[in-house]
C-alpha positions as a Markdown table, in Angstrom:
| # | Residue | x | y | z |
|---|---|---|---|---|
| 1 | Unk | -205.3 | -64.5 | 164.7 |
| 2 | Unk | -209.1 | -65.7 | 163.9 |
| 3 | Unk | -211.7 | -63.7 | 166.1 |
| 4 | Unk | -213.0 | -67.0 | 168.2 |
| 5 | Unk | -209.2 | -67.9 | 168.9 |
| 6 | Unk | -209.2 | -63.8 | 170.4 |
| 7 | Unk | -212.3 | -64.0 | 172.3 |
| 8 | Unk | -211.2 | -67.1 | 173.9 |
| 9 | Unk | -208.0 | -65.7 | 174.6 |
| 10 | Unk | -209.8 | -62.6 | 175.7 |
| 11 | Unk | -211.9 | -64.6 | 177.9 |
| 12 | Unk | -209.6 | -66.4 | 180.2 |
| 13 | Unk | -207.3 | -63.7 | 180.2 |
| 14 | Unk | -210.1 | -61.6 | 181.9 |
| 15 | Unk | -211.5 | -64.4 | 184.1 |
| 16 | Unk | -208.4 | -65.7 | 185.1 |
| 17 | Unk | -206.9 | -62.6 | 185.9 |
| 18 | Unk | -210.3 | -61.5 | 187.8 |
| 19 | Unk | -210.0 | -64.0 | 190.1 |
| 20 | Unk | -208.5 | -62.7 | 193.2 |
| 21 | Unk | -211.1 | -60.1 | 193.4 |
| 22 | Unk | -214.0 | -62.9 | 193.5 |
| 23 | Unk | -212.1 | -65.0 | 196.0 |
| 24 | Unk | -211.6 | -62.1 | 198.4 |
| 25 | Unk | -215.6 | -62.0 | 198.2 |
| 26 | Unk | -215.6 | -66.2 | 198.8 |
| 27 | Unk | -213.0 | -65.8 | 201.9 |
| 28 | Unk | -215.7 | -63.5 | 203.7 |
| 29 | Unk | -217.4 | -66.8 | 204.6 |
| 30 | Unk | -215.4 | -69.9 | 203.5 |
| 31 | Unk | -212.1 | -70.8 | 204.6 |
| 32 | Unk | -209.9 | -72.1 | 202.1 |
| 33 | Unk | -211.1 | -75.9 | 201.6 |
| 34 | Unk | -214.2 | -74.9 | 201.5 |
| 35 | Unk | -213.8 | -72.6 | 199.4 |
| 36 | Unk | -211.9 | -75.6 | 196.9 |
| 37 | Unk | -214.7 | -77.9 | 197.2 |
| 38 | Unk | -217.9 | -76.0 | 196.5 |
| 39 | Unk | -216.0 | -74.1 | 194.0 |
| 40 | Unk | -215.5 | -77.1 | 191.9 |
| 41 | Unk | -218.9 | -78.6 | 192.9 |
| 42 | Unk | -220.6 | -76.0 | 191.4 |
| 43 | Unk | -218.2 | -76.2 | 188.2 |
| 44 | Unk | -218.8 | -79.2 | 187.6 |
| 45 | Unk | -222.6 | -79.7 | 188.0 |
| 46 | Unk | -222.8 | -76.5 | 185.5 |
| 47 | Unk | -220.3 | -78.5 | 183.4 |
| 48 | Unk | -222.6 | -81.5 | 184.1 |
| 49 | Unk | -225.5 | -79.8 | 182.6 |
| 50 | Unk | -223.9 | -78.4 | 179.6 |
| 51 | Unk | -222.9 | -81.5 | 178.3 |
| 52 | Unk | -226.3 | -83.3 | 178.6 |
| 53 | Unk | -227.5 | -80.1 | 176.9 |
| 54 | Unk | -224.7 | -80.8 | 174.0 |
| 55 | Unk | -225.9 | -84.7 | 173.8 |
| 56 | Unk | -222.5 | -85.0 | 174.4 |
| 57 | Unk | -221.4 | -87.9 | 177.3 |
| 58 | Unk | -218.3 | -88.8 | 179.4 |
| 59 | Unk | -215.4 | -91.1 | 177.7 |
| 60 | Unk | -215.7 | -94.9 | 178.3 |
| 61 | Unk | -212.6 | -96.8 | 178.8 |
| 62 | Unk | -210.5 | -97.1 | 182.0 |
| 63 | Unk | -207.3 | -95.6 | 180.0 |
| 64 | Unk | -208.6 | -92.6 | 178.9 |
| 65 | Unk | -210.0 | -91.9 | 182.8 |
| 66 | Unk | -206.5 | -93.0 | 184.0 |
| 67 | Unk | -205.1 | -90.2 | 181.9 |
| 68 | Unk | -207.6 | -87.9 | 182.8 |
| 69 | Unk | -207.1 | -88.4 | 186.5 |
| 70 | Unk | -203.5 | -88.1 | 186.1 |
| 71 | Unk | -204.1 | -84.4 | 184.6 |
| 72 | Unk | -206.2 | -83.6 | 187.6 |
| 73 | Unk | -203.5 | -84.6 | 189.9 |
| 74 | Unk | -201.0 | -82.8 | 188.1 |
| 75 | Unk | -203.1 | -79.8 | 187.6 |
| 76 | Unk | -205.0 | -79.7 | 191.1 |
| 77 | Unk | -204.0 | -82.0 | 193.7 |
| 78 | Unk | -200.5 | -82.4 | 193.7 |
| 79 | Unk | -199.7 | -78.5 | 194.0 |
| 80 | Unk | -201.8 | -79.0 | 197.1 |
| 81 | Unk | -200.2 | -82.1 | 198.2 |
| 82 | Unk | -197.1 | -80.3 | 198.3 |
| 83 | Unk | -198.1 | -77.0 | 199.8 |
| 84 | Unk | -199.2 | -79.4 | 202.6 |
| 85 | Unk | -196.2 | -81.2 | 202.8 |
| 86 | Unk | -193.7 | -78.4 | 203.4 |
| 87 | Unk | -194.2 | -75.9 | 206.2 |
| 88 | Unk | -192.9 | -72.8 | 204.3 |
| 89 | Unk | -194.4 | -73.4 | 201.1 |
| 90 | Unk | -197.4 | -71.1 | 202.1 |
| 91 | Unk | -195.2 | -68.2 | 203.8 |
| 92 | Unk | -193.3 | -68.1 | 200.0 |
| 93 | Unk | -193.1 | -64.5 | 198.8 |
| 94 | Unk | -195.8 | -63.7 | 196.4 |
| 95 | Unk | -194.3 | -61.8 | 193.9 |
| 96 | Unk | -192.1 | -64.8 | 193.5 |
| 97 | Unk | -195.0 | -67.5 | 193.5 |
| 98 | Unk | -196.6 | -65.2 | 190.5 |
| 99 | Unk | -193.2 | -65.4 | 188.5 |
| 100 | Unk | -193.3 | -69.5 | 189.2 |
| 101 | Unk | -197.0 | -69.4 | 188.1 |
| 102 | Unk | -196.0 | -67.4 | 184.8 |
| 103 | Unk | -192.9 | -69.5 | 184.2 |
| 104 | Unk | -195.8 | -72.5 | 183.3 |
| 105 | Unk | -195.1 | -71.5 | 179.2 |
| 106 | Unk | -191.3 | -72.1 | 179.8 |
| 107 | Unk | -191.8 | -75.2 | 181.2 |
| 108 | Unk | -194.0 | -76.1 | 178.3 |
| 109 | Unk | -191.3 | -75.1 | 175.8 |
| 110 | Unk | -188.4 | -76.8 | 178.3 |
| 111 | Unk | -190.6 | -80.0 | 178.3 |
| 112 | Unk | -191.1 | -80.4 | 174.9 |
| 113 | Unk | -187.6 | -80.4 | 174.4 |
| 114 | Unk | -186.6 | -82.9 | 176.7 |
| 115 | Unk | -189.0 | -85.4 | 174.7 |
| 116 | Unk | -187.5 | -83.5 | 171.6 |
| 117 | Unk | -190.9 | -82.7 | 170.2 |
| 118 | Unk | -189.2 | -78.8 | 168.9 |
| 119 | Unk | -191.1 | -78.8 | 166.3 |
| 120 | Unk | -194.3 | -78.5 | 168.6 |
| 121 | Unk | -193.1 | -75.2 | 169.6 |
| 122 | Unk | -192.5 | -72.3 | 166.6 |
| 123 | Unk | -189.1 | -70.7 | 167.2 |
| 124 | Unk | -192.0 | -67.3 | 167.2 |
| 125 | Unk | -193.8 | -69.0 | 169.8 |
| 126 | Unk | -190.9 | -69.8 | 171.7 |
| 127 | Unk | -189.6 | -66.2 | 171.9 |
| 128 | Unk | -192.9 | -64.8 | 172.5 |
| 129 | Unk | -192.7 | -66.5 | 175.9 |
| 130 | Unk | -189.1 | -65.6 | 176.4 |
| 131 | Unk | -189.9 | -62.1 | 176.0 |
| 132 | Unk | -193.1 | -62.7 | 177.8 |
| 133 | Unk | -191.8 | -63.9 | 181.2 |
| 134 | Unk | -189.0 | -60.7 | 180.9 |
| 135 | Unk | -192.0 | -58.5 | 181.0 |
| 136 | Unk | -193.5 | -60.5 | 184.7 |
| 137 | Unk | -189.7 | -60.4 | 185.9 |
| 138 | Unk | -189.9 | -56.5 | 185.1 |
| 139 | Unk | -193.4 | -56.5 | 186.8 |
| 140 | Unk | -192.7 | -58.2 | 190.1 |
| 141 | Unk | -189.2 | -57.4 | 190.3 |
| 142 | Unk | -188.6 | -60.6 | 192.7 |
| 143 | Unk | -184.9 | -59.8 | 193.7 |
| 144 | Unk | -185.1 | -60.1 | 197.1 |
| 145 | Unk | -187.3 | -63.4 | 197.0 |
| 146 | Unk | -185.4 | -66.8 | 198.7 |
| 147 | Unk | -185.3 | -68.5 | 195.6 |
| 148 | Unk | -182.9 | -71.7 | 197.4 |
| 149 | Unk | -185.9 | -72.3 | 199.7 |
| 150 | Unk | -188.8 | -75.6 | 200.2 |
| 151 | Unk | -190.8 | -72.6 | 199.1 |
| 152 | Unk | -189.2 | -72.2 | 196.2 |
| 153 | Unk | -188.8 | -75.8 | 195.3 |
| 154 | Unk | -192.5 | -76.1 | 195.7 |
| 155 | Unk | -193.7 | -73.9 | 193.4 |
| 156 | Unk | -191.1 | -74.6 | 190.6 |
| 157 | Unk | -192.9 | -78.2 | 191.1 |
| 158 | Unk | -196.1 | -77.1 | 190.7 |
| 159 | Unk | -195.1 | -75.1 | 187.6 |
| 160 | Unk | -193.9 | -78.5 | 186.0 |
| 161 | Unk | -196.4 | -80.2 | 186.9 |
| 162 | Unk | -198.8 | -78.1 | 185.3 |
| 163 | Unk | -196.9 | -77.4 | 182.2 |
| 164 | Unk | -197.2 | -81.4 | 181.9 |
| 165 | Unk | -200.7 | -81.1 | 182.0 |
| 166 | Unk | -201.3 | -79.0 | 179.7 |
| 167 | Unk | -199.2 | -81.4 | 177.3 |
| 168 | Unk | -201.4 | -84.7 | 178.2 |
| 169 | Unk | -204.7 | -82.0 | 177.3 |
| 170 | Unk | -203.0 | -81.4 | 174.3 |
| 171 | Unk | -202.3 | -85.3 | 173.4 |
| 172 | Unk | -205.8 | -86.3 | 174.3 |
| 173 | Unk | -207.8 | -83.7 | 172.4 |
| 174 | Unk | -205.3 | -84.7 | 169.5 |
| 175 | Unk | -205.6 | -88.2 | 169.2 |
| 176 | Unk | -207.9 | -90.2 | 168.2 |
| 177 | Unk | -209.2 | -92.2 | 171.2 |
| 178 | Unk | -211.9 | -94.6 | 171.8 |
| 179 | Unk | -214.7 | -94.8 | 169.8 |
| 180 | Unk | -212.5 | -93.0 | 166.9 |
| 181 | Unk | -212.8 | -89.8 | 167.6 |
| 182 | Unk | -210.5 | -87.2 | 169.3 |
| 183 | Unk | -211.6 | -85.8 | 173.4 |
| 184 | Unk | -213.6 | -82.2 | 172.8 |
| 185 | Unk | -212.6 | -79.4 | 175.0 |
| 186 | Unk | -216.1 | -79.6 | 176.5 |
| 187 | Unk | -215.7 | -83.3 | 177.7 |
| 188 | Unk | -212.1 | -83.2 | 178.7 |
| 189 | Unk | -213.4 | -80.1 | 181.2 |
| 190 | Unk | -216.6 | -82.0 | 182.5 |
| 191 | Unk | -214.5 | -84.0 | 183.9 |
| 192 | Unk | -211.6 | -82.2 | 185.4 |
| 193 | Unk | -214.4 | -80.6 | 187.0 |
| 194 | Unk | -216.0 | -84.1 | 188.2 |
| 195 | Unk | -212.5 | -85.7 | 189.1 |
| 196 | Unk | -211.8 | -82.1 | 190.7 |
| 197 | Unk | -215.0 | -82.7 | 193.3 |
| 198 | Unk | -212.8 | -85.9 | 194.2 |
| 199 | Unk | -209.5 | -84.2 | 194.7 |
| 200 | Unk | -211.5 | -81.3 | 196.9 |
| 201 | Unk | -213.2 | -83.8 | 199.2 |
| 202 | Unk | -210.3 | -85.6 | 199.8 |
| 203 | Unk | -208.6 | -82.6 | 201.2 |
| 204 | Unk | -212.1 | -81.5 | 203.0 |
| 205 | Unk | -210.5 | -83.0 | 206.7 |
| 206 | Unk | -207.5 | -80.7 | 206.4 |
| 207 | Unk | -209.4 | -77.8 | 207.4 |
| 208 | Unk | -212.8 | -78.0 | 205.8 |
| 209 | Unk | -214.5 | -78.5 | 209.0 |
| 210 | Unk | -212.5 | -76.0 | 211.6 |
| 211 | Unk | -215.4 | -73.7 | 210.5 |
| 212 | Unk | -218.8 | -73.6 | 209.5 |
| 213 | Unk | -219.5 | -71.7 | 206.1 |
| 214 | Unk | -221.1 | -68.7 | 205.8 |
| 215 | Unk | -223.4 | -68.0 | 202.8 |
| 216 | Unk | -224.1 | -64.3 | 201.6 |
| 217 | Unk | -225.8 | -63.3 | 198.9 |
| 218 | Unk | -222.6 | -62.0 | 197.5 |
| 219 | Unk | -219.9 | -65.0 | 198.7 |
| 220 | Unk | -222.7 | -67.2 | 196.4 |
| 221 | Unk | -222.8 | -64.7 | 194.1 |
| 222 | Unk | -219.3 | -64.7 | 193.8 |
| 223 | Unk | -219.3 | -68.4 | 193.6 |
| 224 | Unk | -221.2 | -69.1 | 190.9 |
| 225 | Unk | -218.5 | -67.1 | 189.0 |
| 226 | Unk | -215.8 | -68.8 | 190.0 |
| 227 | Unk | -217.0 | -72.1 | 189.6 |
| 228 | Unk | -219.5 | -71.8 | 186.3 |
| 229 | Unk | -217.2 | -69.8 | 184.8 |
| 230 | Unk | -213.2 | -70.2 | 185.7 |
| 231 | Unk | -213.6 | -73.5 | 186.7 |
| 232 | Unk | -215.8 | -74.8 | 183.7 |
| 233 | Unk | -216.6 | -72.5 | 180.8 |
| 234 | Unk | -213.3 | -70.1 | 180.8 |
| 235 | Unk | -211.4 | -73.5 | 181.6 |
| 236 | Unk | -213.2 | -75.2 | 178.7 |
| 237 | Unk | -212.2 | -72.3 | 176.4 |
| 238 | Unk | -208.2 | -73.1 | 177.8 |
| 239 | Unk | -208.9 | -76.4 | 176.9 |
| 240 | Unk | -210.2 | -75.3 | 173.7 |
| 241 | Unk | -206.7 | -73.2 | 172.9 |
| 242 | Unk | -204.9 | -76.2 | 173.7 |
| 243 | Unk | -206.8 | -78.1 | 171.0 |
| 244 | Unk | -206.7 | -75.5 | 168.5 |
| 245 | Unk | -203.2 | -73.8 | 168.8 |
| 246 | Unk | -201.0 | -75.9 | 170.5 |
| 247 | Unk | -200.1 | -76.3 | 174.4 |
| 248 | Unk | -197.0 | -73.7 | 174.2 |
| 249 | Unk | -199.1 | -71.0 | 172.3 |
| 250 | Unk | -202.2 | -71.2 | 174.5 |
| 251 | Unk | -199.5 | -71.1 | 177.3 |
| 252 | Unk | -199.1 | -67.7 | 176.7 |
| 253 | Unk | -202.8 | -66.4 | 178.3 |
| 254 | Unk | -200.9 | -66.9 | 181.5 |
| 255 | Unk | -199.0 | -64.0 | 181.0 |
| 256 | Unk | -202.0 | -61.9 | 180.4 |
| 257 | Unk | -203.3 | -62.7 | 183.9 |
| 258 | Unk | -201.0 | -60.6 | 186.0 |
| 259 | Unk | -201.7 | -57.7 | 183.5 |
| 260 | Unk | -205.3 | -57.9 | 184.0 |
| 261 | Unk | -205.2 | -58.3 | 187.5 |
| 262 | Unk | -202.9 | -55.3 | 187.8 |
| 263 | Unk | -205.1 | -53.4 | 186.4 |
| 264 | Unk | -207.9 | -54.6 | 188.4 |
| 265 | Unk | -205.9 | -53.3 | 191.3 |
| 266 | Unk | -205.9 | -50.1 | 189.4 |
| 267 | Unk | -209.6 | -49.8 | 188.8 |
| 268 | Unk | -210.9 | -51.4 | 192.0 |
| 269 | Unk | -208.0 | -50.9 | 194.9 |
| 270 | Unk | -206.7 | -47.1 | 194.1 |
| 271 | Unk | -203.5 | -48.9 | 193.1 |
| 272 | Unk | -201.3 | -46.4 | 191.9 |
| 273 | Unk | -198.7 | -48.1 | 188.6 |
| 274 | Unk | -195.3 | -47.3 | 189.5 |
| 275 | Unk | -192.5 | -46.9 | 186.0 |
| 276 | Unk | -191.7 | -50.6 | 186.5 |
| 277 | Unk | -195.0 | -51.6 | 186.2 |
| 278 | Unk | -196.1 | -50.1 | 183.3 |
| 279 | Unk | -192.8 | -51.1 | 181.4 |
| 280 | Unk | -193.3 | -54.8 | 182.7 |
| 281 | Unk | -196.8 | -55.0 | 181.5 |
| 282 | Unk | -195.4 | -53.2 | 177.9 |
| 283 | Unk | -192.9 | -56.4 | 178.0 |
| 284 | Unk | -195.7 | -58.7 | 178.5 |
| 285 | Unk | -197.8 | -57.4 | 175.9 |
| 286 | Unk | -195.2 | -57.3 | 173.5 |
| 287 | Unk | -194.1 | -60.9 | 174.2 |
| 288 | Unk | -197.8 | -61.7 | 173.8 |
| 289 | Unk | -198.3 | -59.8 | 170.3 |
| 290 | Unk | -195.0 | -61.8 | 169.2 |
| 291 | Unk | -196.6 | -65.3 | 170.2 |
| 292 | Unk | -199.8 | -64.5 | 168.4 |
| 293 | Unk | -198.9 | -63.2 | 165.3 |
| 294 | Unk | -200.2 | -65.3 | 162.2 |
| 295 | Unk | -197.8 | -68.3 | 160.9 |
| 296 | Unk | -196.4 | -68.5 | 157.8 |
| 297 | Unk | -198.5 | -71.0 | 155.2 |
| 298 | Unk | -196.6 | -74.3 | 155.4 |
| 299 | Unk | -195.0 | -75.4 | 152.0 |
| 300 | Unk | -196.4 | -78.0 | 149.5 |
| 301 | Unk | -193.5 | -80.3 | 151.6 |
| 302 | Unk | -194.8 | -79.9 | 155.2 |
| 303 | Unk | -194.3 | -82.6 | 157.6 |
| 304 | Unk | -197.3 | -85.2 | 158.5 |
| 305 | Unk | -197.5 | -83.4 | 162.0 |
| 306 | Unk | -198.4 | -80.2 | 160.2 |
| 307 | Unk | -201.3 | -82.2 | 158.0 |
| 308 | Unk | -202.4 | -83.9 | 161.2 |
| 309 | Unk | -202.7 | -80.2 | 163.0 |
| 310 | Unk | -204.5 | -78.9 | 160.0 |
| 311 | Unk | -206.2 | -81.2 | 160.1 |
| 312 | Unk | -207.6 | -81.3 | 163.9 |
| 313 | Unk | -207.9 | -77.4 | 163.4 |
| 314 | Unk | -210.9 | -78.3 | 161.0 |
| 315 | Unk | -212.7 | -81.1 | 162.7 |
| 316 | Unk | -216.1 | -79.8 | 164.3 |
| 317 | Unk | -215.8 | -77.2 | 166.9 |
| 318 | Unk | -217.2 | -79.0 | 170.1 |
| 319 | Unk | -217.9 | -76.6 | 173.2 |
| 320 | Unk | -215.4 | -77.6 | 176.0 |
């Protein structure tokens, strides 16, 4: 594995799994769609700047914005949509909503099969994940969880509907699209970060104004992190996995999350690891190291999908 490919990995592995410690901060003054809108506000201004720094600009074309939208939806609003919808989605058990959220790389695999694009997923890759989400099983031990439940349902949605997200990032930063050149990761997260303010407002009435926000210096503080960082630059360096290694194999950084915010748990909350945990997060690693480890050099013979990956792999790196 090449170092940038690492640090990215490293990067939203830490950032991602970081997260719940930031938002705690956030919820000492915003309620939760507040917290959604400015969160994204702020990404996407930062994300704003950047790109005008990069002389990069948004894409032209109402297709490519009707794709893009469609990942926000997938990606954003429709989880919410549905939380909304169903009245026990939000009392679901949490270790199971974390096994759901980790089961994103099997839906990747499962959804690439169903549109029998196998070859998209190394039979490596594909058993790095299986070995993977054994390890979060093992972690949250989710026995007890109602899995035949509107909770449940929900968030096996949302995990679908992510996973097909993260195919249409990988099919836009892939193709060639207008003006002849492929989407970089640093304009496909501009504007999940723009469309994202639009989702966020949307949902401003269902709760946004109960309350009026309170801004510390450490809830904006904590802010700025979530949103110039997760929501734009660590989500830009997603993106830029996606590009560069495939949707399933970038996938995998999801698995890393619950191992880094275990052991934030550890380090900031006194939380003691139990034998279970420590052999979960052992899986998980292990499942990781498997998904990561160099591929073989393709024969002379390879298929044009292997010349057109090659290829994309050595186009210019843009900064999602």
């Amino acid at each position: 594995m090449r170092f940038d490919s690492a640090a990215r990995f490293a990067a939203v592995a830490l950032m991602w799994g970081s997260s719940y410690f930031w938002i705690k901060i956030v919820f000492g003054g915003l309620n939760s769609a507040q917290f959604s809108f400015f969160r994204i506000l702020v990404g996407a201004v930062a994300m704003l700047g950047i790109l005008a720094l990069g002389r990069e600009r948004l894409p032209r074309g109402a297709g490519v914005w009707a794709r893009l939208v469609l990942i926000a939806f997938l990606a954003n609003a429709l989880p919410v949509l549905l939380v909304e919808l169903v009245d026990d989605a939000v009392g679901a058990d949490a270790d199971m909503v974390s096994v759901f959220n980790a089961s994103v790389p099997l839906c990747v695999v499962l959804l690439c099969l169903a549109a029998r694009r196998a070859d998209r997923v190394p039979a490596r890759v594909a058993a790095g994940l299986v070995v993977g989400f054994a390890g979060v099983l093992v972690l949250y031990a989710p026995w007890g969880a109602e899995w035949l439940s509107a909770g449940a349902a929900v968030n096996a949605a949302a995990a679908v509907a992510y996973a097909w997200s993260m195919l249409l990032m990988e099919k836009l930063m892939g193709a060639e699209e207008g003006g002849g050149r492929a989407m970089t990761p640093l304009v496909l997260a501009t504007t999940q970060a723009v469309i994202g303010v639009g989702w966020a407002g949307i949902n401003m009435p269902n709760g946004g104004f109960d309350s009026t926000p309170h801004f510390s210096a450490s809830i904006i503080g904590a802010l700025l992190v979530l949103g110039v960082l997760n929501t734009g630059l660590v989500y830009m360096c997603f993106a830029w996995l996606i590009r560069e290694e495939g949707a399933a194999k970038a996938s995998g950084v999801l698995y890393a999350v619950p191992v880094v915010l275990t052991l934030g748990m550890v380090l900031l909350e006194d939380h003691v690891l139990g034998t279970r945990e420590i052999l979960g997060m052992a899986v998980i690693v292990a499942g990781l190291i498997l998904t990561r480890l160099p591929q073989r050099t393709a024969p002379a013979g390879r298929t044009r999908s292997a010349d057109r990956a090659t290829s994309a792999a050595k186009s210019p790196a843009a900064v999602r």
